[in-house]
C-alpha positions as CSV (number, residue, x, y, z in Angstrom):
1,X,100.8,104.7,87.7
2,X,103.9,107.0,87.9
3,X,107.5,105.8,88.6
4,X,107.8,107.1,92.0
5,X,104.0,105.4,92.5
6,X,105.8,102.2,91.7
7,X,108.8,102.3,93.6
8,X,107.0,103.2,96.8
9,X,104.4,100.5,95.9
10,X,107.6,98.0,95.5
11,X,109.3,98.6,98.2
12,X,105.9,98.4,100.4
13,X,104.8,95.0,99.5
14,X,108.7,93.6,99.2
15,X,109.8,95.3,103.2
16,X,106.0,94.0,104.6
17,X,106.8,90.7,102.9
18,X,110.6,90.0,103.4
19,X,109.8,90.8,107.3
20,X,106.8,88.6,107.6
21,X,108.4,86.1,106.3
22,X,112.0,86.1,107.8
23,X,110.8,87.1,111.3
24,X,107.9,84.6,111.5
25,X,110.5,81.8,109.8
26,X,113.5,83.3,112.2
27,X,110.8,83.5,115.3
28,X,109.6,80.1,114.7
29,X,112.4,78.3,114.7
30,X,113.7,79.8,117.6
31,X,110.9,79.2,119.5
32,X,110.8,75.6,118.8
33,X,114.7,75.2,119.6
34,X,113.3,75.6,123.4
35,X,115.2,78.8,124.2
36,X,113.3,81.2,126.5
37,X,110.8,83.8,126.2
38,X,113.2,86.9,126.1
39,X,115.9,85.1,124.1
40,X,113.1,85.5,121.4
41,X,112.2,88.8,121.8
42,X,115.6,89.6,121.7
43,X,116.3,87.5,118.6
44,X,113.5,88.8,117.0
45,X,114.3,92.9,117.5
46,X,117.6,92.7,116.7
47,X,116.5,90.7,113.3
48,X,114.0,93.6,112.2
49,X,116.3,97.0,113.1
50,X,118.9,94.9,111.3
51,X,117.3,94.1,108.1
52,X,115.2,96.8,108.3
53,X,118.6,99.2,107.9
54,X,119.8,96.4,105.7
55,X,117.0,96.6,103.3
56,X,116.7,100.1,103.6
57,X,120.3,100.7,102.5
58,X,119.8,97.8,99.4
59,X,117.3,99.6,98.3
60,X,118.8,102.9,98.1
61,X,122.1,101.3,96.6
62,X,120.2,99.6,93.8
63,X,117.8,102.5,92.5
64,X,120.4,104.4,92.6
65,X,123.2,101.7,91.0
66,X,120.3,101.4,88.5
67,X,119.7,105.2,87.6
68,X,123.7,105.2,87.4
69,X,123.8,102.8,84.7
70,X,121.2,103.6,82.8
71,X,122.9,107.1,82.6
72,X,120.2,109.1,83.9
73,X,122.0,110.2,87.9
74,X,125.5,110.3,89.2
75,X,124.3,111.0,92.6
76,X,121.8,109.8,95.3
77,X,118.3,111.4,94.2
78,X,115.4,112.1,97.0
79,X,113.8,109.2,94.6
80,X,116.8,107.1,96.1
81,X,116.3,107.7,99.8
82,X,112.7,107.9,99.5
83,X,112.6,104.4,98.0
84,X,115.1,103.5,100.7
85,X,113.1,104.9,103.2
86,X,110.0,103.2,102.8
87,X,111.4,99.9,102.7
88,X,112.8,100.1,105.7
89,X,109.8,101.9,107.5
90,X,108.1,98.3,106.0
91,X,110.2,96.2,107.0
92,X,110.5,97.8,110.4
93,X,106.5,97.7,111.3
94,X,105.9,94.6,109.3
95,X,108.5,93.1,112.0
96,X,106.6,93.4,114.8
97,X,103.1,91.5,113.6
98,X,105.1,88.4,114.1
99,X,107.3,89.6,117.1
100,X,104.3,91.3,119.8
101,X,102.7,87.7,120.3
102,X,105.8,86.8,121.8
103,X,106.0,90.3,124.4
104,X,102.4,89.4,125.6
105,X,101.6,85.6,125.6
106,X,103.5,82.5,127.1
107,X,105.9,81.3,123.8
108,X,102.8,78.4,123.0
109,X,100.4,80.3,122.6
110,X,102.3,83.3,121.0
111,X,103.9,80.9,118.2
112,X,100.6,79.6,116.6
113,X,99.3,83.4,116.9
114,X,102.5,84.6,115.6
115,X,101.9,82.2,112.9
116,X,98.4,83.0,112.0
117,X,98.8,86.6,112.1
118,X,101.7,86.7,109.7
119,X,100.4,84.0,107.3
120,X,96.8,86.1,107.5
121,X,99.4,89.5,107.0
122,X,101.0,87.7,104.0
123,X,97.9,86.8,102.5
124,X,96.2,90.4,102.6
125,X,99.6,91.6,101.4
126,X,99.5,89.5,98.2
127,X,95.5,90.7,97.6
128,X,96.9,94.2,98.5
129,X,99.0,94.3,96.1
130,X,97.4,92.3,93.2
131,X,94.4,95.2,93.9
132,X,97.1,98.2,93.5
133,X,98.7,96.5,90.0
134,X,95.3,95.5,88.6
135,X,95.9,91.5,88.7
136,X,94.8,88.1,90.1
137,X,94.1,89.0,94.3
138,X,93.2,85.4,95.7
139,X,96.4,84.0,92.7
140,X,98.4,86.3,94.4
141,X,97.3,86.2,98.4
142,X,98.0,82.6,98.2
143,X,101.5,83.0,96.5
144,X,102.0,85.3,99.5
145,X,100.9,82.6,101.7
146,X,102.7,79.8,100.6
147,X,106.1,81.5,100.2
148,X,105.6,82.7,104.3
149,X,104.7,78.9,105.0
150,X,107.9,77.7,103.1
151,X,109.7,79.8,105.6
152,X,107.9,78.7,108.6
153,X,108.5,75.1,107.9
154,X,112.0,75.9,107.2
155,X,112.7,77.6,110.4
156,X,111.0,75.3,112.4
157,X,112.7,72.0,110.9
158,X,116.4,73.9,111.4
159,X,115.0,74.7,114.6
160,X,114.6,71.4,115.4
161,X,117.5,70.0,114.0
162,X,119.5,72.7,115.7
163,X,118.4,72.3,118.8
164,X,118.7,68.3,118.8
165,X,122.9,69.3,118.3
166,X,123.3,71.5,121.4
């Protein structure tokens, strides 16, 4: 596999997986909080175009902090953006598997499909990936798995803590 392979690989799996599992965790807990439908929508898109830019721009800054130090570039590469601009195209799509539940169901229904999609998305991911490197698929789907339902409970219990303060 080639560097520029790698990175794009990288920042695939890490943007699909950091947005499944902060907008599902984020989108949970907001949804159990008892706000309304479009106050989670609305959460929910300004979460991914933020991170999405967010880990777009972290991306870029590290390869190219890394090539930097290493000696090999000065100055942004196209390896830099590139890498930067498929993790945020990632992060962006991935965004919306938990988010379009929520634009077409009532907020009960749409937060166990929500759930189910991203924690199915997660899963895939994690076999996705393990395929690509050449390692252990179901090891790694249910890594995936487990790391998205760590965020779900989290975002549900501050959810509900929260919302038992205001």
């Amino acid at each position: 596999m080639t560097r520029i392979t790698e990175l794009l690989v990288r920042n695939i799996i890490f943007g699909v997986e950091d947005s499944l599992v902060s907008t599902m965790g984020l989108l949970a807990g907001v949804a159990v909080s008892g706000v309304s439908r479009s106050t989670i929508i609305v959460t929910g898109a300004i979460l991914i175009f933020v991170e999405g830019f967010s880990m777009g721009a972290g991306s870029l800054l590290t390869e190219h902090s890394v090539a930097e130090f290493q000696g090999k570039e000065a100055r942004v590469t196209k390896r830099d953006v590139l890498g930067g601009a498929i993790m945020l195209a990632s992060y962006f799509f991935a965004g919306f598997i938990p988010l379009l539940p929520y634009v077409f169901l009532s907020v009960q229904a749409a937060f166990w499909v929500s759930i189910a999609c991203s924690l199915l998305a997660l899963f895939l991911l994690g076999i996705g990936g393990a395929l690509v490197f050449r390692t252990r698929a179901i090891g790694h789907g249910l890594e995936m798995l487990l790391v998205g339902g760590g965020a779900l409970a989290i975002g549900v219990a501050v959810g509900r803590v929260v919302h038992g303060f205001v």
